[in-house]
VOGU-3710 file (C-alpha; in Angstrom, 3 decimals, decimal comma):
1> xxxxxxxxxx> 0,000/0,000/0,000  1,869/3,414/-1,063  0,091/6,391/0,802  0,201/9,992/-0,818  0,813/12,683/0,883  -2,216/14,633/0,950  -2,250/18,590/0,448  -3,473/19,327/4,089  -0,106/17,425/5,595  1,827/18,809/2,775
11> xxxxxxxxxx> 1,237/22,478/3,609  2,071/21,962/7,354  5,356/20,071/6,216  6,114/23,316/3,579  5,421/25,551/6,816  7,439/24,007/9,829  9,887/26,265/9,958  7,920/29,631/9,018  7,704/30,722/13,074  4,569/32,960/12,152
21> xxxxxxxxxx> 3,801/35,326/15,334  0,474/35,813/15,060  -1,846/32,410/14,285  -5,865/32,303/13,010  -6,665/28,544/12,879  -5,472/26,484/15,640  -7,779/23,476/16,126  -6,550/22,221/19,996  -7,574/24,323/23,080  -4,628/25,763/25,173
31> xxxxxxxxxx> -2,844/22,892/26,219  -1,895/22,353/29,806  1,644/21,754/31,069  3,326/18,631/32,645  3,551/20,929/35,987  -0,077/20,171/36,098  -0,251/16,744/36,497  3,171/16,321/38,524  1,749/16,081/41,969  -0,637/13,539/40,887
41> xxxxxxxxxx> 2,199/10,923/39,049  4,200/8,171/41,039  7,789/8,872/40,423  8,557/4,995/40,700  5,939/4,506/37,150  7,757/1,942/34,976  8,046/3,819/32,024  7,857/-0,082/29,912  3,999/-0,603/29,334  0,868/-0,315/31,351
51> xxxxxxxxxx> 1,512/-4,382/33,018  -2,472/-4,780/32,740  -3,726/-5,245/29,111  -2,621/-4,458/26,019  -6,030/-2,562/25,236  -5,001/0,229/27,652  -5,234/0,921/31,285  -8,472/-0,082/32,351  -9,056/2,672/34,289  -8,453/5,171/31,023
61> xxxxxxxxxx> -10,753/2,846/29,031  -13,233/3,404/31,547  -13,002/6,882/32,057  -13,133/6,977/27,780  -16,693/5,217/28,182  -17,736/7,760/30,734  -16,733/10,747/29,242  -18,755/9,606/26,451  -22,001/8,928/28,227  -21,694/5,387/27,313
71> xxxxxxxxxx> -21,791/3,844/30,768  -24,230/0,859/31,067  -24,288/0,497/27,074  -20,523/0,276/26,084  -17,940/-1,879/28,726  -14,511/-0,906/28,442  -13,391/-4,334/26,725  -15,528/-2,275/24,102  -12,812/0,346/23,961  -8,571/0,282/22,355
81> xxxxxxxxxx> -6,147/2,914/23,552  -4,460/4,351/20,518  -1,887/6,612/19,494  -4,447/9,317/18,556  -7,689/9,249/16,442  -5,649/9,461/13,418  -4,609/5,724/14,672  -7,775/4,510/15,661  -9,300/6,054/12,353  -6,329/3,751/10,639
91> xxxxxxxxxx> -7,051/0,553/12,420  -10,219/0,414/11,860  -10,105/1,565/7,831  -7,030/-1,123/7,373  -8,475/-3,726/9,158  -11,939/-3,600/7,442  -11,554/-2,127/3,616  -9,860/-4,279/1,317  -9,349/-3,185/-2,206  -12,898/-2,938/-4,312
101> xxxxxxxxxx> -14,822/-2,444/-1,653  -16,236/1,028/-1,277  -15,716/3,586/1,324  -18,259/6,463/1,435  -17,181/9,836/3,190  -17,778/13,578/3,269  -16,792/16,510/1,749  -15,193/18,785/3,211  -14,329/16,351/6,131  -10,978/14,964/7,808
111> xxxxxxxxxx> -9,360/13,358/4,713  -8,085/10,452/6,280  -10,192/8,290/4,975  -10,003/9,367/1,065  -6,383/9,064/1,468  -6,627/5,961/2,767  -8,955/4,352/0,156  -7,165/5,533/-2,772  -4,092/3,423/-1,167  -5,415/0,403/-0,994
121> xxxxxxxxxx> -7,852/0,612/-3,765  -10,728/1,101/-2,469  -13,974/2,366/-4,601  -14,054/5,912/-2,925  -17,456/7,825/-2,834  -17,918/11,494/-1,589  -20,918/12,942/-0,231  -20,954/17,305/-0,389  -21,709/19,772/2,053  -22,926/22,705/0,531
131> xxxxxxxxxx> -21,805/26,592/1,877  -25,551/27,089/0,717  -26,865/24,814/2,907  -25,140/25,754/5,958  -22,801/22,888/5,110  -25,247/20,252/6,713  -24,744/16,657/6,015  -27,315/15,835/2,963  -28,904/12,619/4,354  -31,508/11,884/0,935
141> xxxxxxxxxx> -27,434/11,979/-1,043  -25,873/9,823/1,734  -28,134/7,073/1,157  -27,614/7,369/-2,795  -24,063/6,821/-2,335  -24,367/3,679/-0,222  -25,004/0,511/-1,718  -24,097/-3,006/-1,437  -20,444/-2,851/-2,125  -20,237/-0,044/0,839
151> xxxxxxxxxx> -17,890/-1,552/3,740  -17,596/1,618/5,738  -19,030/5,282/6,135  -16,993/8,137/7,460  -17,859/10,718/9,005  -16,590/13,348/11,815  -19,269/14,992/14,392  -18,965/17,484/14,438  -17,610/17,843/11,504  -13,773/18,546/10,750
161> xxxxxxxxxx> -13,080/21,639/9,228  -16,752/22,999/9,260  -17,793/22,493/13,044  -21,415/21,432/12,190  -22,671/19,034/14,368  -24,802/15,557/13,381  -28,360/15,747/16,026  -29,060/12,355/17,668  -31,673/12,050/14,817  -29,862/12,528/12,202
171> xxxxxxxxxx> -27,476/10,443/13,877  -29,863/7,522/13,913  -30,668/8,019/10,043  -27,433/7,497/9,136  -27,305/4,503/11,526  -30,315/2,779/9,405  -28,675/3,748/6,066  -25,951/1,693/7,126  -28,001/-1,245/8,581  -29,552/-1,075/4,902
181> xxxxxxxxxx> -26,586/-2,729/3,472  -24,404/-3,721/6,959  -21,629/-1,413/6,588  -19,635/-0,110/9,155  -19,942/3,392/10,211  -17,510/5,169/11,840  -17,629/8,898/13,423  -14,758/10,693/14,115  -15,211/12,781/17,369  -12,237/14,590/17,718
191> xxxxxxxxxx> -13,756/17,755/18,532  -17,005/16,533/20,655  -17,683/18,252/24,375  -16,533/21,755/22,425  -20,234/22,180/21,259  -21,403/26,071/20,665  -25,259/25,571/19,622  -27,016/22,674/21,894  -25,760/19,617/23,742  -23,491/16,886/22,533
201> xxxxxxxxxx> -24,890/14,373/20,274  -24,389/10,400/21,524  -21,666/8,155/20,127  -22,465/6,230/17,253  -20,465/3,131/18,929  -23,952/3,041/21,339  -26,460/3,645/18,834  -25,527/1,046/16,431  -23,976/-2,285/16,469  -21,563/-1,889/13,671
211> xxxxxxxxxx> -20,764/1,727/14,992  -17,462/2,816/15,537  -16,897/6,011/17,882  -13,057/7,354/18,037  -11,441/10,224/19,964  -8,833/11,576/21,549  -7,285/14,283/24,952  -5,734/15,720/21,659  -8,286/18,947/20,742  -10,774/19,774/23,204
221> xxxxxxxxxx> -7,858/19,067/26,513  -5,345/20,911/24,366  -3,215/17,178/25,172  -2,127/16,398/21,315  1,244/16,183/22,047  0,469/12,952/24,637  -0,891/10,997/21,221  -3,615/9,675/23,046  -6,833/8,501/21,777  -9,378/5,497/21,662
231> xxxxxxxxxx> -11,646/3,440/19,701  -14,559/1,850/20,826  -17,049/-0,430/19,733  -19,319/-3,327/20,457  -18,242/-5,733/18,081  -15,117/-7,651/20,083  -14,099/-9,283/16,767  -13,558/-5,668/15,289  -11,465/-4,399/18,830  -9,233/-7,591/18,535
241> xxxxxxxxxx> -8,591/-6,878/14,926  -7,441/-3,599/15,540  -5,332/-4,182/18,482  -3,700/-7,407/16,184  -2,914/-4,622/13,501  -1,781/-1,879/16,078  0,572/-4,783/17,336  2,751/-4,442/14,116  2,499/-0,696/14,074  3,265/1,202/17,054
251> xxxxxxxxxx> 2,318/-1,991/19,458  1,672/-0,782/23,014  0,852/2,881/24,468  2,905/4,701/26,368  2,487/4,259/29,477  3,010/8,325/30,243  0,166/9,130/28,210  -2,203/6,482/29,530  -1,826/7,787/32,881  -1,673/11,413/31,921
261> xxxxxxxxxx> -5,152/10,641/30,298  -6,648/8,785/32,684  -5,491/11,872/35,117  -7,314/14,261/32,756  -10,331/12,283/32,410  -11,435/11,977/35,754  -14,710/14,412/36,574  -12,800/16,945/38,900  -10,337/17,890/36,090  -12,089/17,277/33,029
271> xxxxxxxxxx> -15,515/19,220/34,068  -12,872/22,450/34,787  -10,751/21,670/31,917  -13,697/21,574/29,109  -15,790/24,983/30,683  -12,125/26,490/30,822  -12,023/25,367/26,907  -15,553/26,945/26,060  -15,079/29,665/27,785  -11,647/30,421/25,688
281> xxxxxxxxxx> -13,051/29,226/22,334  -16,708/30,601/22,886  -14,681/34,218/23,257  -12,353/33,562/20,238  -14,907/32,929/18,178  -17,275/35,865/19,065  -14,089/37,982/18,458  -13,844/35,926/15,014  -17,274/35,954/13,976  -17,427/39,582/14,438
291> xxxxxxxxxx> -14,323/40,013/12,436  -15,497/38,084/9,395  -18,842/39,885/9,481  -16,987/43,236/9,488  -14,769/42,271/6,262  -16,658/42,643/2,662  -14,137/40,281/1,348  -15,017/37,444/4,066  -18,398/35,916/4,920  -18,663/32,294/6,554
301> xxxxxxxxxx> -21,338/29,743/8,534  -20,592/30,255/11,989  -19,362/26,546/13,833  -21,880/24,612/15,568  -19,072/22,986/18,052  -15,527/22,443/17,425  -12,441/25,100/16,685  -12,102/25,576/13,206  -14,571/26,624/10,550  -14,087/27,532/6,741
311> xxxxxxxxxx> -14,546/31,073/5,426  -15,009/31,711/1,936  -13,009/34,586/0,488  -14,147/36,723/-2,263  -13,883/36,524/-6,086  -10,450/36,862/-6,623  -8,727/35,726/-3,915  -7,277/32,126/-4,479  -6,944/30,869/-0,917  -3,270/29,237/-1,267
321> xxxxxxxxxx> -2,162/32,796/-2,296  -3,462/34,533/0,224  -2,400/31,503/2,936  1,152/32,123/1,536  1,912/35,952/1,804  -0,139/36,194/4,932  2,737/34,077/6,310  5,333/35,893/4,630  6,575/38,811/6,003  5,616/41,412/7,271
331> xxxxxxxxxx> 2,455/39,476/7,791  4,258/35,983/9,316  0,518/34,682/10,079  -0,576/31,387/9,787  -3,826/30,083/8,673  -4,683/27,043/6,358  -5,657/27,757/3,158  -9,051/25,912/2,183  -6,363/23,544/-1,035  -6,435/21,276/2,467
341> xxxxxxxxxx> -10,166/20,185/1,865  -10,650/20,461/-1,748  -11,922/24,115/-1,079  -9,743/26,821/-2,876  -11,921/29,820/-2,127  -12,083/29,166/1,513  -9,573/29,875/4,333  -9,716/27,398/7,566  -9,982/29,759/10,484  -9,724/28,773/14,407
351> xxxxxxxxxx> -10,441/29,850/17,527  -7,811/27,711/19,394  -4,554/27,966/21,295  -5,563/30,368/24,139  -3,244/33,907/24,808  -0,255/32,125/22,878  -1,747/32,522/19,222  -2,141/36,122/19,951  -5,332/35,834/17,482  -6,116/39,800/18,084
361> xxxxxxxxxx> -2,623/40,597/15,621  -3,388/38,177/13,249  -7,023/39,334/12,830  -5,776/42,647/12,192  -2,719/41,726/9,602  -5,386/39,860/7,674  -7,428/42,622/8,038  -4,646/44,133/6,210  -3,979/42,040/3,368  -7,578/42,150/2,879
371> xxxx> -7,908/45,169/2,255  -5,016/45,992/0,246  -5,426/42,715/-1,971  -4,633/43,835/-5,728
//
């Protein structure tokens, strides 16, 4: 299986080394530091592996199931420790798509799972948001694009990079169009608990049988750097597979981040940590929302949940361009152009990162280019 690089990873390889000051699209809350969590490690942890399962501490998998709100429907045999979503997307796409089977998906959405069937030759079908529509998830074209040959549906709720969120209803539509045909259906919930408009909608892995919920400390905690996530699901055979394939990949967790997790999961720390991380993000994006509406050359569909949204950019402006001198001096902002989702009109803009980003200087550089773009 060769794996391309896709454009989104490409750009933030072409851009390691830019040191931007100012930045207007980072998708992880202010992250905490180690200091935080000292007090509450054993300094006599074997750093070797977790000594208790190779699924993950048991008391992380737990806490997993009930941060979810999946106590008394999910156990946590029902859940893997990974190295991130990104690897708990990946073991479950590798371990159930085979070449000629299909994979359906959305677009814009977290490409993972394009990239992925295109490597191993799988019959790749994409279902479009529409701007127009206020980028909601067309259900009556979801259903077209499934058939009998479908193996797996991917999605991300809410969705990754327009912040939209799936309701429970919807939710259970999707479920059923799955059912039709017994595909898999997995929802990447990456940015779930950072919800804007309403509650949090429940986990597909307890609303269907064949559902697969994954998720990580990685956006909403601000904890990406700990590459800790999970899988879980009902369907043992599917949780053995995975843990089989993670075996000849990165093999165990580290035992660091397990504990570090479990730490950040438990309801004194993660009820303070999340209403520290709306608060923050709720503000950042009234500031952005505000700014956007205030710029003729801007106009976008406000997030749901989640950091990031897209903004479309006016006629004109291609957004790769304007990603590049932005970051250039004497601009040396960073922002994503929209070339990352298929979108070239649209800029990905974020709310993330806390004081650090210094969002306020970026806004106003932008504001800048904007309004000197020739």
């Amino acid at each position: 299986m060769k794996v391309k690089i896709h454009t989104l990873f490409q750009y933030l390889l072409d851009t390691t080394d830019a040191q931007p000051e100012a930045i207007i699209g980072f998708s992880a809350s202010r992250a905490p530091r180690l200091g935080d969590f000292l007090a509450e490690l054993d300094p006599d942890l074997p750093l070797d592996w977790n000594r208790q399962s190779f699924r993950g501490l048991p008391a992380l998998r737990a806490a997993v199931i009930r941060q979810a709100g999946l106590d008394g429907v999910c156990t946590p045999d029902d859940v893997l420790i990974t190295a991130g979503t990104a690897e708990a997307n990946y073991l479950a796409i590798r371990q159930l798509v085979q070449a000629g089977d299909a994979i359906v998906t959305e677009t814009p959405g977290w490409p993972q799972a394009a990239v992925l069937a295109q490597a191993i030759g799988a019959n790749l079908r994409l279902v479009e948001r529409h701007e127009d529509q206020g980028w909601r998830l067309p259900l009556d074209a979801l259903d077209a694009a499934v058939t009998d040959r479908t193996r797996l549906i991917f999605l991300s709720n809410p969705n990754n990079p327009t912040g939209q969120v799936l309701t429970a209803q919807e939710l259970a539509q999707i479920a059923a169009i799955a059912a039709r045909v017994g595909a898999w259906l997995l929802v990447d919930e990456v940015y779930a608990g950072l919800e804007w408009d309403g509650v949090r909608a429940p986990p597909i892995a307890g609303i269907y049988g064949r559902g697969i919920t994954t998720g990580s400390i990685s956006k909403a905690l601000g904890l990406q750097g700990l590459r800790t996530g999970w899988m879980i699901c009902r369907d043992p055979g599917l949780i053995g597979d995975a843990m089989v394939l993670r075996e000849n990949s990165s093999e165990i967790m580290n035992i660091l981040g397990e504990v570090i997790a479990e730490l950040a999961l438990r309801p004194d720390r993660l009820g303070p940590a999340l209403n520290r991380a709306r608060r923050e993000g709720r503000a950042n994006l009234d500031r952005l929302d505000a700014f956007v509406a205030s710029q003729p050359k801007l106009r976008w569909v406000r997030p749901q949940a989640g950091l990031i949204g897209l903004a479309r950019l006016a006629d004109g402006i291609g957004a790769a361009e304007f990603a590049r001198r932005l970051l250039a001096p004497p601009y040396r902002t960073f922002l994503l152009p929209g070339t990352a989702y298929d979108r070239p009109a649209h800029i990905r803009l974020g709310v993330g990162g806390g004081e650090e980003v210094d969002l306020e200087t970026g806004l106003s550089r932008m504001a800048h280019l904007l309004a000197t773009w020739d």
